[in-house]
Each structure stands twice: as C-alpha cells, then as structure tokens.
Chimera marker file (.cmm) of the C-alpha trace (Angstrom):
<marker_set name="trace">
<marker id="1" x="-90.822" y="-10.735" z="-70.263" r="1" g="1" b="0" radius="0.5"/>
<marker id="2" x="-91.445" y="-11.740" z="-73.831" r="1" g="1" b="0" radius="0.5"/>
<marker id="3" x="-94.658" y="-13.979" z="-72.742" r="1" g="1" b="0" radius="0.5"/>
<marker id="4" x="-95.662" y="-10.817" z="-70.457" r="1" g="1" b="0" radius="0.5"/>
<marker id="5" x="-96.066" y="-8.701" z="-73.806" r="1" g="1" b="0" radius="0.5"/>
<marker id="6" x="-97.375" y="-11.121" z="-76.018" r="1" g="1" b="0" radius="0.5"/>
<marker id="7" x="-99.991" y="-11.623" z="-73.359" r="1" g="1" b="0" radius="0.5"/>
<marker id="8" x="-100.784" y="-8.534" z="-73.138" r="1" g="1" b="0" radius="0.5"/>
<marker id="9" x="-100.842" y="-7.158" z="-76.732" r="1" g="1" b="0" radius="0.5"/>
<marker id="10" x="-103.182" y="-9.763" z="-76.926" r="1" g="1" b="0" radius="0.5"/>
<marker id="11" x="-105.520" y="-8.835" z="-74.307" r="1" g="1" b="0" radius="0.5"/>
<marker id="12" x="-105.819" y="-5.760" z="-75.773" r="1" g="1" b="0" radius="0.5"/>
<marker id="13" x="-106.907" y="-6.938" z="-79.092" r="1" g="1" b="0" radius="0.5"/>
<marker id="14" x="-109.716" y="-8.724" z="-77.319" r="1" g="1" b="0" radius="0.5"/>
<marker id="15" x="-110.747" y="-6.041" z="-76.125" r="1" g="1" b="0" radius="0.5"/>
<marker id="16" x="-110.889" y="-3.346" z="-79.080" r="1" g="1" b="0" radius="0.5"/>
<marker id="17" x="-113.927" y="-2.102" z="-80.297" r="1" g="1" b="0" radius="0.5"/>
<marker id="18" x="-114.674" y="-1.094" z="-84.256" r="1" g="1" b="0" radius="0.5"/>
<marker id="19" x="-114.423" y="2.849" z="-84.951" r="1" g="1" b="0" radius="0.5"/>
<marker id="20" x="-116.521" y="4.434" z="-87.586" r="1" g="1" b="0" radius="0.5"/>
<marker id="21" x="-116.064" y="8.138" z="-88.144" r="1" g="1" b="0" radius="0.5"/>
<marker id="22" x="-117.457" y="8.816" z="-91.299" r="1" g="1" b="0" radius="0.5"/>
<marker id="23" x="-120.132" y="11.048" z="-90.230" r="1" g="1" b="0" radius="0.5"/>
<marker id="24" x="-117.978" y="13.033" z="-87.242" r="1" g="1" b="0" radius="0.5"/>
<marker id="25" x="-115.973" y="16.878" z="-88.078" r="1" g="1" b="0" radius="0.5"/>
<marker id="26" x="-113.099" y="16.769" z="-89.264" r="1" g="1" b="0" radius="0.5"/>
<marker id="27" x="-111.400" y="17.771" z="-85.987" r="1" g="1" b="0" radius="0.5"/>
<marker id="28" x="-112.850" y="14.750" z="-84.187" r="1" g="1" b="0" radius="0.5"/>
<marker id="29" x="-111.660" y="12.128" z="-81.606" r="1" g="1" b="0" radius="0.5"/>
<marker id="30" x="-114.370" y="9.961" z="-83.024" r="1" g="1" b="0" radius="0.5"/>
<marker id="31" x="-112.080" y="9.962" z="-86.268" r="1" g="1" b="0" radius="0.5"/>
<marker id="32" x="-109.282" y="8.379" z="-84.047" r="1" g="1" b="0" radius="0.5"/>
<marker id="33" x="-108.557" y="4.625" z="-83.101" r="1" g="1" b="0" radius="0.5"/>
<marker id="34" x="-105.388" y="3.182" z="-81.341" r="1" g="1" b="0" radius="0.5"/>
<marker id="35" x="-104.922" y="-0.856" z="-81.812" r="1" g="1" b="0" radius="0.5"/>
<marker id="36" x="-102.324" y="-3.389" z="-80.440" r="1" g="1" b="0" radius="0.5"/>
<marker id="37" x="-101.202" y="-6.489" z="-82.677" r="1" g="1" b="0" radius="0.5"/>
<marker id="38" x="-98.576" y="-9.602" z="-82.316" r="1" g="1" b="0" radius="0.5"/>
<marker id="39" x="-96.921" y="-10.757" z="-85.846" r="1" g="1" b="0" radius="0.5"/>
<marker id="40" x="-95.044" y="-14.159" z="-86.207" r="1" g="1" b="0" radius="0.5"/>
<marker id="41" x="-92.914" y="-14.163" z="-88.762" r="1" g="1" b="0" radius="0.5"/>
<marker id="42" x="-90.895" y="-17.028" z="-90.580" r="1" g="1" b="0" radius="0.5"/>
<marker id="43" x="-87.693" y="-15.792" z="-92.727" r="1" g="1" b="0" radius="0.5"/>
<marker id="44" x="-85.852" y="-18.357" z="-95.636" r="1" g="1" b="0" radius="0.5"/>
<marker id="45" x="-83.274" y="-19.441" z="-93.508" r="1" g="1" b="0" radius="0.5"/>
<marker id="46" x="-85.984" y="-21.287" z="-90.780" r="1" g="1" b="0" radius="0.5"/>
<marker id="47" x="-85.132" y="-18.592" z="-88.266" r="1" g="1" b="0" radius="0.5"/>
<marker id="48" x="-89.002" y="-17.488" z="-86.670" r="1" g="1" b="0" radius="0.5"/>
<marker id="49" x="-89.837" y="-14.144" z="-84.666" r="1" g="1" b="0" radius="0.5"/>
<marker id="50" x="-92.306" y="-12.392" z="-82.813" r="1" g="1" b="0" radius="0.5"/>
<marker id="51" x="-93.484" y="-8.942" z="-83.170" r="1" g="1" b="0" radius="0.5"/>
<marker id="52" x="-95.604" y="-6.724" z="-80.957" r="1" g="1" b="0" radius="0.5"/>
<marker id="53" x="-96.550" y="-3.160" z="-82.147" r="1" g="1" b="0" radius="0.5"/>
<marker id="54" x="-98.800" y="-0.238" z="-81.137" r="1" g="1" b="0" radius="0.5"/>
<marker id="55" x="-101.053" y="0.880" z="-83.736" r="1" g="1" b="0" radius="0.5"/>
<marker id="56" x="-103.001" y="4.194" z="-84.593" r="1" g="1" b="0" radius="0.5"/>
<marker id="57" x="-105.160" y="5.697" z="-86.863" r="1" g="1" b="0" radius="0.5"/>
<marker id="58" x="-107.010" y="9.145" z="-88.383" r="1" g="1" b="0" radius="0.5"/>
<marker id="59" x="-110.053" y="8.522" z="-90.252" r="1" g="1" b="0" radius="0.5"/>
<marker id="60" x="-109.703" y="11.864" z="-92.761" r="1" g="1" b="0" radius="0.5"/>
<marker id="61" x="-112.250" y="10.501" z="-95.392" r="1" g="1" b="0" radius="0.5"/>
<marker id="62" x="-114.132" y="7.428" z="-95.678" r="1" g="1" b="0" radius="0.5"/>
<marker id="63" x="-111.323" y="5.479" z="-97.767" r="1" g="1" b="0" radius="0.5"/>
<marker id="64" x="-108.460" y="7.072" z="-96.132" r="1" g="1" b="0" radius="0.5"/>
<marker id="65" x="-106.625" y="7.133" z="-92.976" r="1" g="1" b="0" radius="0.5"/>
<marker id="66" x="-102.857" y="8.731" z="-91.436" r="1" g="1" b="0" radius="0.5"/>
<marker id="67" x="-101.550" y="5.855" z="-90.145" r="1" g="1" b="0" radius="0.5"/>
<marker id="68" x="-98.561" y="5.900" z="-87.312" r="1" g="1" b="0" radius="0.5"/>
<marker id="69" x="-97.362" y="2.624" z="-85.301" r="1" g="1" b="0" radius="0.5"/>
<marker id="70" x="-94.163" y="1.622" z="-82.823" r="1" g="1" b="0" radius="0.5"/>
<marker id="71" x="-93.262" y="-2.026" z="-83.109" r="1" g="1" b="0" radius="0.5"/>
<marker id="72" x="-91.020" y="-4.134" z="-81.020" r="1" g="1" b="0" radius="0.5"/>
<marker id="73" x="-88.868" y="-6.531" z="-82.529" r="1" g="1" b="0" radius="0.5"/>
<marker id="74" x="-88.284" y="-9.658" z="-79.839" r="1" g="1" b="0" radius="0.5"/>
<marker id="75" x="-85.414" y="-11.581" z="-82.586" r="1" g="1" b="0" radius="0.5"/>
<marker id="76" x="-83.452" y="-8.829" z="-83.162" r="1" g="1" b="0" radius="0.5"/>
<marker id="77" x="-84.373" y="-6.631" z="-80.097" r="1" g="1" b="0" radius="0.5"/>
<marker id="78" x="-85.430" y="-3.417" z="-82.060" r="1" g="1" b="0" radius="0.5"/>
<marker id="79" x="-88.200" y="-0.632" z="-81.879" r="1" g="1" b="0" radius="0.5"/>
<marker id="80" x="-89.359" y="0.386" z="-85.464" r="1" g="1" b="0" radius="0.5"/>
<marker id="81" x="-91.427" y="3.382" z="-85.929" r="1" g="1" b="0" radius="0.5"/>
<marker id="82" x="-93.734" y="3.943" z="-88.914" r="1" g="1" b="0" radius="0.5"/>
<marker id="83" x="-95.743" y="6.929" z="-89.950" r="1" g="1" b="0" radius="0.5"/>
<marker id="84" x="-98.020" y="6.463" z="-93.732" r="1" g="1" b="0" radius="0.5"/>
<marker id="85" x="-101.404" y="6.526" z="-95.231" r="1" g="1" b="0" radius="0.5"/>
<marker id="86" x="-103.839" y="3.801" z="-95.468" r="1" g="1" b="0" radius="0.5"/>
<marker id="87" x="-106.298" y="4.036" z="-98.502" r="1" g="1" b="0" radius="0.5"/>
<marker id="88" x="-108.889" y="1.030" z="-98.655" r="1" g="1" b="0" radius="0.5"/>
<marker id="89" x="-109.852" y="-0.621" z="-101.706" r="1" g="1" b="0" radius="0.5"/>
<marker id="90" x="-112.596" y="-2.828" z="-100.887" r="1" g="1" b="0" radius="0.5"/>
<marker id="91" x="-114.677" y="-3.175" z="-97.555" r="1" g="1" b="0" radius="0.5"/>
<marker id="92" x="-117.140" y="-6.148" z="-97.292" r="1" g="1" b="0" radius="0.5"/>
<marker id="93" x="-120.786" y="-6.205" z="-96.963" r="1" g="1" b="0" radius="0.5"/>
<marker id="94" x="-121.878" y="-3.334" z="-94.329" r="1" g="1" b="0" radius="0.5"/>
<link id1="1" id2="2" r="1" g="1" b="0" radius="0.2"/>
<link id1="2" id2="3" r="1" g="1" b="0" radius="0.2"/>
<link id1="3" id2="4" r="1" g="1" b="0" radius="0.2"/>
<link id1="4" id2="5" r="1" g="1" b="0" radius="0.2"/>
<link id1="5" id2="6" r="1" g="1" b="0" radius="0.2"/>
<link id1="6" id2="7" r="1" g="1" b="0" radius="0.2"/>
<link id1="7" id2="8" r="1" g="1" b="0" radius="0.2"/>
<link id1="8" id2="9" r="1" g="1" b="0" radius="0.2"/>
<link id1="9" id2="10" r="1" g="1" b="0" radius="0.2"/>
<link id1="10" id2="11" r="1" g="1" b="0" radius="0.2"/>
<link id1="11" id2="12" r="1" g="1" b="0" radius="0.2"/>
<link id1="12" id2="13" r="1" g="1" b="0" radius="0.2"/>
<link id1="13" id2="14" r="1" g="1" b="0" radius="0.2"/>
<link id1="14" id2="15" r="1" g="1" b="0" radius="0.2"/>
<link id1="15" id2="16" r="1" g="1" b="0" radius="0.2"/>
<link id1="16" id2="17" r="1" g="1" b="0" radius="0.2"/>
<link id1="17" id2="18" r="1" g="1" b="0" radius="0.2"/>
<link id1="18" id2="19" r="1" g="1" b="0" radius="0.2"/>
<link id1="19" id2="20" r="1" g="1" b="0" radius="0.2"/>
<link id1="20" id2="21" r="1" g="1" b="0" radius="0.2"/>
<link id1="21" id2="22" r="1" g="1" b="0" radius="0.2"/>
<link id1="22" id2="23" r="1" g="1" b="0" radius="0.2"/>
<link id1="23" id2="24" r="1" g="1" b="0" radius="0.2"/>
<link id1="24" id2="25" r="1" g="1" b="0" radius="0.2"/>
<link id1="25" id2="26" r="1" g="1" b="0" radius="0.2"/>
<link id1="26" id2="27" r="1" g="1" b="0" radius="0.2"/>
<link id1="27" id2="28" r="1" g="1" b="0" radius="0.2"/>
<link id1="28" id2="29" r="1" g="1" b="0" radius="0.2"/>
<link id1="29" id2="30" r="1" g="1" b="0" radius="0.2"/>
<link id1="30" id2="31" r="1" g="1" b="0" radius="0.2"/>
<link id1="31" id2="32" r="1" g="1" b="0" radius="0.2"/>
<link id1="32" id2="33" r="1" g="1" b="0" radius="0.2"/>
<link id1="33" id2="34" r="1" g="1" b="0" radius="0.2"/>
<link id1="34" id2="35" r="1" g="1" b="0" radius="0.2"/>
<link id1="35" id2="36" r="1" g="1" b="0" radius="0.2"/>
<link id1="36" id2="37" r="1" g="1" b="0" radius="0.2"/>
<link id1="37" id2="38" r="1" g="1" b="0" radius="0.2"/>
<link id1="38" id2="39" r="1" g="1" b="0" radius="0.2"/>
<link id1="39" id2="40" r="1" g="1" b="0" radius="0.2"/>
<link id1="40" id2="41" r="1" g="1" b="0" radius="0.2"/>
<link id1="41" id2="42" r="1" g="1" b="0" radius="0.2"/>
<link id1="42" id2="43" r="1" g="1" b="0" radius="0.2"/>
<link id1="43" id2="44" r="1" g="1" b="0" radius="0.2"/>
<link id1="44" id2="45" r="1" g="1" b="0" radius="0.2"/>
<link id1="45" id2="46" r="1" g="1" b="0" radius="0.2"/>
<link id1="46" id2="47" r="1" g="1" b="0" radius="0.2"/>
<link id1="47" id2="48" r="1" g="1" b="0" radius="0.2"/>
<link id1="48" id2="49" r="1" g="1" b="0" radius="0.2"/>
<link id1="49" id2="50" r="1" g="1" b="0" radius="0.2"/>
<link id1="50" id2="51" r="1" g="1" b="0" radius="0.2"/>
<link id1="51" id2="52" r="1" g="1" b="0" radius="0.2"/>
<link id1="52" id2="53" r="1" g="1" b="0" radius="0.2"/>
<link id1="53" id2="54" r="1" g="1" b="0" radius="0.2"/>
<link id1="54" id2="55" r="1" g="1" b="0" radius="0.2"/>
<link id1="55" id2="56" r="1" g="1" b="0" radius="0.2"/>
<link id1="56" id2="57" r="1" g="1" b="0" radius="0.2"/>
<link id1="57" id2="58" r="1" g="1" b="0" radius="0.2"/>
<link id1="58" id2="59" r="1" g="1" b="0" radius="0.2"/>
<link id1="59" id2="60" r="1" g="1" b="0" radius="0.2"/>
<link id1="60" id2="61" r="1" g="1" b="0" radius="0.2"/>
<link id1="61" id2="62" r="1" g="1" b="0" radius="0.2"/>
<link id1="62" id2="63" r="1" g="1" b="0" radius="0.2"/>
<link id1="63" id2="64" r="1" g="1" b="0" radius="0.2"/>
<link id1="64" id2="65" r="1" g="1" b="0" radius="0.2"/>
<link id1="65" id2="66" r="1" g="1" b="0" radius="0.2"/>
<link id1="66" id2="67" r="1" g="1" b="0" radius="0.2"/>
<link id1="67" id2="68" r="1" g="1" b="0" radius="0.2"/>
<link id1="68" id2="69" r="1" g="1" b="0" radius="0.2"/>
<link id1="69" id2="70" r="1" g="1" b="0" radius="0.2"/>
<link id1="70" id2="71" r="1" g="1" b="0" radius="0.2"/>
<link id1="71" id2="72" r="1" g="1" b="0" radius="0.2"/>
<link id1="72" id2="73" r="1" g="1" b="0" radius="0.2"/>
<link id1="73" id2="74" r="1" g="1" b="0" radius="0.2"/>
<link id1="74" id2="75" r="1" g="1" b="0" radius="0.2"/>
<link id1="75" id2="76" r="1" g="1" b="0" radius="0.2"/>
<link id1="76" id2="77" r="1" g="1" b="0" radius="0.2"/>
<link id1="77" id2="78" r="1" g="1" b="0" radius="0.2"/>
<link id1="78" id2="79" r="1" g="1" b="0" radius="0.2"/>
<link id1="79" id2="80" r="1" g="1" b="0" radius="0.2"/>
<link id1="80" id2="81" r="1" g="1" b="0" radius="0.2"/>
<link id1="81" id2="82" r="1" g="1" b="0" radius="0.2"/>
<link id1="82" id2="83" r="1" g="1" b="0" radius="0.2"/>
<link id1="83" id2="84" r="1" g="1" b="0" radius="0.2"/>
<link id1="84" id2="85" r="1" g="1" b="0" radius="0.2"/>
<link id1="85" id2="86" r="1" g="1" b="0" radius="0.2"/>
<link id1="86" id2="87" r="1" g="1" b="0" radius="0.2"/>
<link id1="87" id2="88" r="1" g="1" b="0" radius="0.2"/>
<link id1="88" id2="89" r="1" g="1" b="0" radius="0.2"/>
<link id1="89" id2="90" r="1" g="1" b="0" radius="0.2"/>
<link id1="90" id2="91" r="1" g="1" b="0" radius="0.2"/>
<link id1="91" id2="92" r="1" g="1" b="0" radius="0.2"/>
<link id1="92" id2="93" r="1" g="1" b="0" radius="0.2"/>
<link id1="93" id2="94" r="1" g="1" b="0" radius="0.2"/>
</marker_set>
C-alpha cells in the first residue's frame, strides 16, 4: 500500500505542468494549481519516514499565494492538514 502511494504521488509530479496567473482576474481558475509531493525525512535518533501530501495553491498577486495541503504520515500513520500564505522572495531568471 505504501509503495502504491509513493508511486503514485510520484506519477503525478511527472506529470504537473507550471501555472502562471499573473495576468488572469482575480476570480480566476487560471490563478489556481493543485500539486502532489513525497518527503523523506531523517530524525536524530536514525529513525527515517516517508511523507506523501496533496498540495494547492491561489495565485492572489504576483509574490503571493493562499496555500492549503493534506499530508499523510506513513511512520506515524497520521493525516496533517495545513492552511497559510506563501510570499516569494526571489524567482530566478524568467
């Protein structure tokens, strides 16, 4: 089961395609994007995890977004939900 998501969150990521939404309305689906992502993580005592998640995104100005995202927990067996903002500080080259 745990291979099955990995597999699978990672077949999505593959797949995604970049958003830009800078020039849409405000009340726009362009200003939307959805993402999947896989996180190994290695704690002080040795012990090692996996995490999948579900990610998603509103693009209100150019340097912010409202970020939300579900993640799965395969160590501890856990669903963590997150909702925040996203301002970024430095983009590369366009």
């Amino acid at each position: 089961m745990r291979a099955l998501l990995i597999l699978g969150a990672l077949a999505l990521i593959l797949m995604a395609q970049p958003v830009r939404a800078e020039d849409a309305p405000i009340l726009s689906m362009r200003r939307v994007s959805f993402a999947t992502g896989a996180d190994h993580q290695w704690y002080h005592d040795g012990a090692k995890n996996w995490q999948v998640g579900v990610y998603g995104a509103y693009n209100v100005i150019p340097h912010a977004s409202i970020v939300a995202s579900s993640i799965y927990d395969f160590r501890y067996e856990y669903l963590e939900h997150r909702v925040g903002i996203r301002i970024r500080i430095w983009q590369g080259r366009q």
